[in-house]
N, C-alpha and C positions, 0 to 999 in steps of 0.2 A: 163918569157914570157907567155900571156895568151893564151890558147889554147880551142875554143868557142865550145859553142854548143848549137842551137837552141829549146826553148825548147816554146811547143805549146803546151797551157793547153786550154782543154776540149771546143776546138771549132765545137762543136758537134748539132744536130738538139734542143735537148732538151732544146737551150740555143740561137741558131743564128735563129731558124726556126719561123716565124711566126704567124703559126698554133700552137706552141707548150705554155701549160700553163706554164711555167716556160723565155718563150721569153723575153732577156732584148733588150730594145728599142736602148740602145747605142751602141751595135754589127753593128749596117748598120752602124754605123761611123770607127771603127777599124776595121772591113773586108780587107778594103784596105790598111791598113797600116800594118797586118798581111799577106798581101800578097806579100806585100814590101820589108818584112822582111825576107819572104822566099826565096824569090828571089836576095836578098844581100847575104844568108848565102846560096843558090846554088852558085852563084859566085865564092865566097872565100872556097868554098868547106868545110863550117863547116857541122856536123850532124844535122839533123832535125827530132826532135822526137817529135811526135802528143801525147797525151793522151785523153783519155777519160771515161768521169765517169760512174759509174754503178751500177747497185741497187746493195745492200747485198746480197751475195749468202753464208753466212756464220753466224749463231748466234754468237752473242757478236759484230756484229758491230753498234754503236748509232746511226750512220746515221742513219740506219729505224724508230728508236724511237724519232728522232728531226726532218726528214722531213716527210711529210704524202706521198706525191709523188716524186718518185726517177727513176730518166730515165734510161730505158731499150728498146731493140729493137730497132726499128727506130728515139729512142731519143737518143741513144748512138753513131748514125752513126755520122760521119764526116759529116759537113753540104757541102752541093756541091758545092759552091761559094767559100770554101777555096782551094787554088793553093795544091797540096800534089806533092812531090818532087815525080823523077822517084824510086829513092833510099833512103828509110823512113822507119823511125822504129815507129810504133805504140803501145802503152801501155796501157793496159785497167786498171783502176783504182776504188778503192771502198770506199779508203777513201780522203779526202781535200788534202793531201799529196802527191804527184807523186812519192815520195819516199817510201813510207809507204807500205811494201808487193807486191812489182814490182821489176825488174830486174833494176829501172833506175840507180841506185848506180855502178852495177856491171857495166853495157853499158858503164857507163861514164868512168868510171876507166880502160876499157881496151882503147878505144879509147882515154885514159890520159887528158882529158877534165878537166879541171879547173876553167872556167868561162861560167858561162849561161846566154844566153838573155832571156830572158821572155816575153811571150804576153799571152793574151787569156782571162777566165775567169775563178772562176769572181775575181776581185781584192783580195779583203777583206776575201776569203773562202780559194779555192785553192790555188790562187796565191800567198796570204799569207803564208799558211801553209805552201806551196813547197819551198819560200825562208827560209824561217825559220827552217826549218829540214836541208836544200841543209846546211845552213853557219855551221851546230850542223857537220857536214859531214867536210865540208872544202873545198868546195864552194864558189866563188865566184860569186855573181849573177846584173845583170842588169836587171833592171826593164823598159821597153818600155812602158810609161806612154801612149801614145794618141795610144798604142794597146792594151791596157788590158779596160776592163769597169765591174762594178757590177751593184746589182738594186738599187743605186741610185749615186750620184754624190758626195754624204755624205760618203757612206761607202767607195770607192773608194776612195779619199780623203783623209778620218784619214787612213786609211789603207798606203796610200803611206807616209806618214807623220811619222807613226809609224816605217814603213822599211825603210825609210831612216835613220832614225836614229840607228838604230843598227844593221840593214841584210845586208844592199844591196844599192847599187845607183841607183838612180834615171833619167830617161830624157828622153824626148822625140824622134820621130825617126831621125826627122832632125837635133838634136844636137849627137843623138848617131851616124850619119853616117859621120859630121865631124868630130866625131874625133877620127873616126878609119882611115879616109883617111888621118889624121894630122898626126897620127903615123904609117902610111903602112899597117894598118891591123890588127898592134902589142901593141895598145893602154894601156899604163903601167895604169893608172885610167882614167874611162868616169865617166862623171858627178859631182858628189859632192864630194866638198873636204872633209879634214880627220877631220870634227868637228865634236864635243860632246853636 
């Protein structure tokens, strides 16, 4: 039986805010649907764990050396517009990974968590990387397709194309919300079948 856990990448000022140079335009479309989502998995009493990314506080990480600007301070915050549960676990992160030098492995393993939902940003970087380490773990993960977005609709795209085929399923919120009401809650596969 699957046992979920909401997992909320890096919807943070640096990336939902406006003002901010790094602003992807397709965030005011999945706001809502990331809010959606948290408010299904309050319901069903799953965990909801926020992450958020961070500049290098540490030599030897390439992030510094691949992007020229990397959010700190006010670009790390949680952007206001997203719902944040009363009872939320937040992870600060430094590299594309959520797994990668954070406690989220351990969190999940004591809370016995075995399948993750996915939203946030950006597809192709983080979100990417986070399924792709989660399945190396043993992981199961869902992908909320009309909740994640990158800079452009391209990388998003091959990026889901790519994880479907060997990480994770795929689907939108409207098909992932039939068909956990189809199975109770208890949904043995959402979205795509077992091809190759």
């Amino acid at each position: 039986m699957n046992k979920y856990a909401l997992l909320v990448i890096d919807c943070q000022n640096y990336f939902f805010d406006k003002s901010s140079p790094a602003y992807l335009p397709g965030s005011i479309k999945i706001m809502p649907k990331i809010n959606s989502l948290i408010k299904y998995a309050r319901i069903n009493e799953w965990p909801v764990i926020y992450t958020s990314h961070n500049a290098p506080t540490k030599p030897g990480n390439l992030m510094a050396e691949r992007w020229e600007h990397l959010p700190a301070g006010w670009e790390s915050e949680l952007y206001n517009k997203l719902d944040i549960t009363p009872v939320f676990c937040r992870l600060n992160k430094e590299h594309f990974s959520a797994f990668f030098k954070t406690k989220l492995d351990t969190l999940l393993k004591k809370e016995k968590i075995n399948h993750l939902i996915i939203c946030g940003a950006m597809t192709h970087l983080c979100v990417d990387t986070t399924v792709r380490h989660g399945f190396m773990f043993g992981y199961r993960s869902t992908i909320i397709t009309d909740a994640c977005c990158s800079k452009s609709k391209e990388y998003h795209q091959a990026a889901l194309l790519a994880l479907k085929h060997g990480f994770c399923q795929t689907c939108n919120l409207q098909e992932f919300c039939k068909s956990l009401k189809k199975n109770d809650g208890h949904s043995r596969r959402i979205g795509n079948p077992r091809k190759t």
